[in-house]
C-alpha positions in Angstrom: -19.6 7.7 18.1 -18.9 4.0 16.4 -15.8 2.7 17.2 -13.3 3.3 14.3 -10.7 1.3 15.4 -9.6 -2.2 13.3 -7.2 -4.8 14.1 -4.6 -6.2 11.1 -2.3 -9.3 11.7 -2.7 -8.7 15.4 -1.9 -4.9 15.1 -4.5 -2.6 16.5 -5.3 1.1 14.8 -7.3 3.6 16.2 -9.0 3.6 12.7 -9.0 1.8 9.0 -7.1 5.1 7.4 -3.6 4.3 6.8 -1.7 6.8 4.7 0.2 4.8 1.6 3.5 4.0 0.1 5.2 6.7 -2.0 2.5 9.4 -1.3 3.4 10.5 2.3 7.1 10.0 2.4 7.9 9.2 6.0 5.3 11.5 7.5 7.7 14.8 8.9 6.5 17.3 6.0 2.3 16.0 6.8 3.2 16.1 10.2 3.1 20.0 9.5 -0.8 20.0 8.7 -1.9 17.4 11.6 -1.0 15.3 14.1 0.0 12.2 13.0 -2.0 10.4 15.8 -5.1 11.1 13.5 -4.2 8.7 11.6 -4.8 5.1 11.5 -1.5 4.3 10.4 1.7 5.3 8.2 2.8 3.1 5.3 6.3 4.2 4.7 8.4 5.4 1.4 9.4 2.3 -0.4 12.9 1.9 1.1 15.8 -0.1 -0.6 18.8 -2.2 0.8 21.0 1.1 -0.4 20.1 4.5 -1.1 18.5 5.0 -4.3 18.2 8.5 -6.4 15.4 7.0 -8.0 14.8 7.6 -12.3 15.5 11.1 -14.4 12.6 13.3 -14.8 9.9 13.6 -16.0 8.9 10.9 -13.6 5.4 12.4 -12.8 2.6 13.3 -15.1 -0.9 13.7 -14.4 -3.9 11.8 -16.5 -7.9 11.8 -16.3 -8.3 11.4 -12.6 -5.3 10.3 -11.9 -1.3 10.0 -12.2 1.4 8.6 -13.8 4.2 7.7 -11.7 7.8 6.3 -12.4 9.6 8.5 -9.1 12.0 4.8 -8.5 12.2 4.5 -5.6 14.2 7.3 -4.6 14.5 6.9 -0.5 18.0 7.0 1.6 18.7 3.3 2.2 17.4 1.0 5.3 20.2 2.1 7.6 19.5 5.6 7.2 15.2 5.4 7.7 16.4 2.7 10.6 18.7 5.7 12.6 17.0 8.9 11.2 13.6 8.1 10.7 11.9 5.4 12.6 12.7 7.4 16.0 10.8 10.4 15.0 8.1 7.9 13.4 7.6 6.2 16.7 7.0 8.9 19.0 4.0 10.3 16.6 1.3 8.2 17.7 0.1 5.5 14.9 1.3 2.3 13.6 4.6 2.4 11.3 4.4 0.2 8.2 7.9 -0.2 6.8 7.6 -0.8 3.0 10.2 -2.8 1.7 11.8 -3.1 -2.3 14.3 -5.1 -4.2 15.8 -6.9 -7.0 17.0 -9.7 -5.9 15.0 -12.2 -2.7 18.4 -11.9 -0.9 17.8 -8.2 -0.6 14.5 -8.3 0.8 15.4 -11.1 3.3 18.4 -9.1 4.2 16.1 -5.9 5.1 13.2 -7.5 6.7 16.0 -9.2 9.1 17.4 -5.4 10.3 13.9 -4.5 10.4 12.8 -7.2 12.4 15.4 -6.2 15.1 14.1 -2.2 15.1 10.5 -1.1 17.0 8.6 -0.7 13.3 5.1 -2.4 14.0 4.7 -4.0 10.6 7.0 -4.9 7.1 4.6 -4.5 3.7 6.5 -6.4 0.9 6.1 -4.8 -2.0 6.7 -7.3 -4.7 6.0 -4.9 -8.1 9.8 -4.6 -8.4 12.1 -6.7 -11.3 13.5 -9.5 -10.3 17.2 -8.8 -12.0 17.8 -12.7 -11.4 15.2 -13.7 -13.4 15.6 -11.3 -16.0 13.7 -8.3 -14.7 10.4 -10.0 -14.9 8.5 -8.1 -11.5 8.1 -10.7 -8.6 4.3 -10.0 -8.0 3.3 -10.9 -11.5 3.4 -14.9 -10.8 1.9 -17.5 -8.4 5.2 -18.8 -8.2 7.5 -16.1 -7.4 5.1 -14.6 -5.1 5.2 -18.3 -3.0 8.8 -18.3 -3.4 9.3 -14.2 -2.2 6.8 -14.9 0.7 8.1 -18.2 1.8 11.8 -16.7 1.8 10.6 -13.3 3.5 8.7 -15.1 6.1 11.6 -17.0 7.1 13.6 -13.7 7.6 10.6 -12.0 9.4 9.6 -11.8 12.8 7.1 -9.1 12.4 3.5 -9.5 11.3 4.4 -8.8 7.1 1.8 -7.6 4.4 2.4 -9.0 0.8 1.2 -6.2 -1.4 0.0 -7.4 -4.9 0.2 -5.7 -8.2 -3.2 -5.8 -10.3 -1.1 -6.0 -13.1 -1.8 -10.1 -13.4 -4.4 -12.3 -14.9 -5.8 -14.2 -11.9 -5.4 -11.8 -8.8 -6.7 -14.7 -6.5 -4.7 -17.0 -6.9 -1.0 -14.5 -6.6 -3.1 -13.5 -3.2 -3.3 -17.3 -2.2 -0.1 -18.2 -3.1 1.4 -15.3 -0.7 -1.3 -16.9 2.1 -0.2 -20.4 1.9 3.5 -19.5 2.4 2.9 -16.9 5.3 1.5 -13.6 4.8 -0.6 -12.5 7.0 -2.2 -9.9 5.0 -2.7 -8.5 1.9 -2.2 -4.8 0.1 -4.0 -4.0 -2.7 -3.6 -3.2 -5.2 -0.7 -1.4 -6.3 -0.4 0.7 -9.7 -1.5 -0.5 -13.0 1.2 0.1 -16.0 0.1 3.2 -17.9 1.5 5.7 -20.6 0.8 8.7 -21.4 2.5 10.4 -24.7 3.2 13.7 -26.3 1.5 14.2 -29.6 3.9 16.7 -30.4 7.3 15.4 -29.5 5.8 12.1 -30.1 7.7 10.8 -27.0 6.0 9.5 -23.6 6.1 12.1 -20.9 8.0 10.4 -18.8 11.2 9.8 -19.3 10.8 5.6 -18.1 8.1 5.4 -20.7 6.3 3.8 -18.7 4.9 4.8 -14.9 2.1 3.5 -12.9 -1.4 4.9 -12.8 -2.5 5.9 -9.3 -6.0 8.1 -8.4 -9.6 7.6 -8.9 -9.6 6.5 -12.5 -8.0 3.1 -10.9 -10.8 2.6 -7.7 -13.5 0.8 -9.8 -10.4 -1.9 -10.4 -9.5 -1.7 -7.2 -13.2 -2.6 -5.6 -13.5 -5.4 -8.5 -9.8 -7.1 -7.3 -10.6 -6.5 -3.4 -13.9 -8.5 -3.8 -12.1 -11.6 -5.7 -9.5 -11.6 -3.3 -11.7 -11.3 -0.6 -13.5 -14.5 -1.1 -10.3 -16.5 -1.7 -7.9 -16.1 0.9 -8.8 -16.0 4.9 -6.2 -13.3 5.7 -7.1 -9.6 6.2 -7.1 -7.1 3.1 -5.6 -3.6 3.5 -7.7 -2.3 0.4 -6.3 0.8 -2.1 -6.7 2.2 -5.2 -8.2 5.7 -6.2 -9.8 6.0 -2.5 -10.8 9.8 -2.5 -13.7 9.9 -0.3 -15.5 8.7 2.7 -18.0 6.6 0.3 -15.3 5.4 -1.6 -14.0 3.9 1.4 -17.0 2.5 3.1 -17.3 0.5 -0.7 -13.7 -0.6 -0.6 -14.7 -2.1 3.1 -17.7 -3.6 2.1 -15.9 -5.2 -0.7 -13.7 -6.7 1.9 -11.0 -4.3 2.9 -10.4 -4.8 6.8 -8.4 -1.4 6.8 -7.5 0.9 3.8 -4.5 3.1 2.5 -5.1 6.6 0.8 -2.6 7.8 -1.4 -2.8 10.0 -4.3 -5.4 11.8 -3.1 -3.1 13.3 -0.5 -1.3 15.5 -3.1 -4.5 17.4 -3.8 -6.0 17.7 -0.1 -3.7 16.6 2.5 -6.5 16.3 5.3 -8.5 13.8 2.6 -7.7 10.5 5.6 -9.4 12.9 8.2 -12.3 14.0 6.4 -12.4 10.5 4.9 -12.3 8.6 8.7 -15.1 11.7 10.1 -17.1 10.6 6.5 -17.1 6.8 7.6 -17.7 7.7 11.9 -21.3 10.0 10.4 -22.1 6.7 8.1 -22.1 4.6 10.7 -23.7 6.6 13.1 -26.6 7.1 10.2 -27.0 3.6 10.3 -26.3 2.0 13.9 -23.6 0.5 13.1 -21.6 0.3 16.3 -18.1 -0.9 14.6 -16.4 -0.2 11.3 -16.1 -4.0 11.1 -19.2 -4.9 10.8 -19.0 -3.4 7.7 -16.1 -5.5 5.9 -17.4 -8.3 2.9 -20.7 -7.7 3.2 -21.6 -6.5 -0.2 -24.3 -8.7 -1.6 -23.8 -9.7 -5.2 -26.6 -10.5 -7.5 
């Protein structure tokens, strides 16, 4: 068998296949199905400073493969995944990912310092959140608030921290090299593009925020386009996602660039899809003597 396992920021996995924010919750109700240990590693529930109840329904609707999402954040606060969660997360095997959220720079700083005292093995920044102090415009949508959230972070961080970047931007690249310069040392992506999706009857959007963000395989052809940019700007590893759904979606995403991968909404349909996905990728490379999933990172070959 080739060896599966990857290394990110200095953290090791026993394979590429991470299971992603907001899809998998904090891991207890997959735990059911497999053990956890399968997995590469878990990218926690987006968690807030405080608990948050997250926006009214409808907050979910489905679209030409794919889905509309506008859940908010809905999670029980950083105390309460520090006490309740993270000791049940640790003893299951994989890497823990804390995903972090806010409004204001204060509050992320503020959560990556309590995380930074705890056992999680990694903090992902997720920076597609409205900046209230600058007048809801999202932090991730600039090369200068993404410097400024990343510089601020870092300086509040003591574990390795993943800057993940919204595709919803004109020059991907250069938000990716802005979060570099001031200290990431990797790289999500990408998160959800903005999508709506309306009733023709009613004549009002299904969900209730108007607005939610597309997940699924309609998104993976942007994803592989952004990974590849990104890829040959920035020197930092990519954790590569978007509409992943099988094994030779993934082996693209890695050529592309991606140094380990998150699957999301693909777990909703087949909750075994990172298993099936990470046996997929071992036969590939077996097929083609290719001792180590590494060797197959950025090696597409562009005309």
């Amino acid at each position: 068998m080739a060896d599966l396992s990857v290394k990110v920021a200095g953290v090791s996995f026993n394979n590429p296949l991470i299971a992603a924010s907001g899809t998998f919750g904090f891991g207890r109700e997959y735990g059911e199905f497999y053990p956890l240990s399968k997995l590469g590693g878990i990218s926690c529930k987006g968690i807030t400073l405080k608990r948050r109840d997250g926006n009214p329904p409808p907050r979910i609707a489905e679209t030409p493969s794919g889905i509309l999402n506008a859940v908010g954040l809905q999670n029980p606060g950083v105390d309460v995944f520090i006490k309740e969660d993270l000791p049940w997360l640790r003893e299951q095997g994989t890497v823990v990912i804390a995903n972090i959220a806010g409004n204001t720079v204060e509050e992320y700083c503020m959560m990556a310092e309590k995380l930074s005292e705890t056992d999680t093995d990694m903090i992902e920044l997720n920076i597609s959140c409205p900046n209230v102090k600058s007048g809801g415009v999202q932090f991730g949508t600039s090369c200068e608030s993404v410097g400024n959230i990343t510089k601020e972070v870092r300086a509040h961080c003591k574990k390795p921290l993943i800057v993940k970047l919204s595709p919803n931007v004109t020059d991907i690249a250069s938000i990716a090299q802005a979060a570099e310069a001031e200290g990431a040392d990797a790289v999500s992506m990408i998160n959800t593009l903005t999508g709506m999706k309306i009733d023709i009857n009613t004549r009002r959007p299904i969900i209730h925020n108007n607005t939610g963000g597309l997940s699924g395989a309609a998104v993976f052809p942007v994803a592989v386009r952004m990974v590849w940019q990104v890829s040959n700007a920035i020197k930092i590893p990519i954790i590569g996602m978007g509409g992943i759904t099988t094994w030779e979606d993934a082996v693209e995403m890695l050529i592309a660039g991606a140094t380990a991968l998150q699957i999301g909404t693909v777990l909703f349909s087949d909750p075994y899809a990172p298993i099936k996905i990470a046996e997929g990728v071992n036969k590939f490379l077996d097929d083609n003597n290719i001792s180590s999933v590494t060797e197959l990172t950025g090696t597409v070959r562009p005309w």
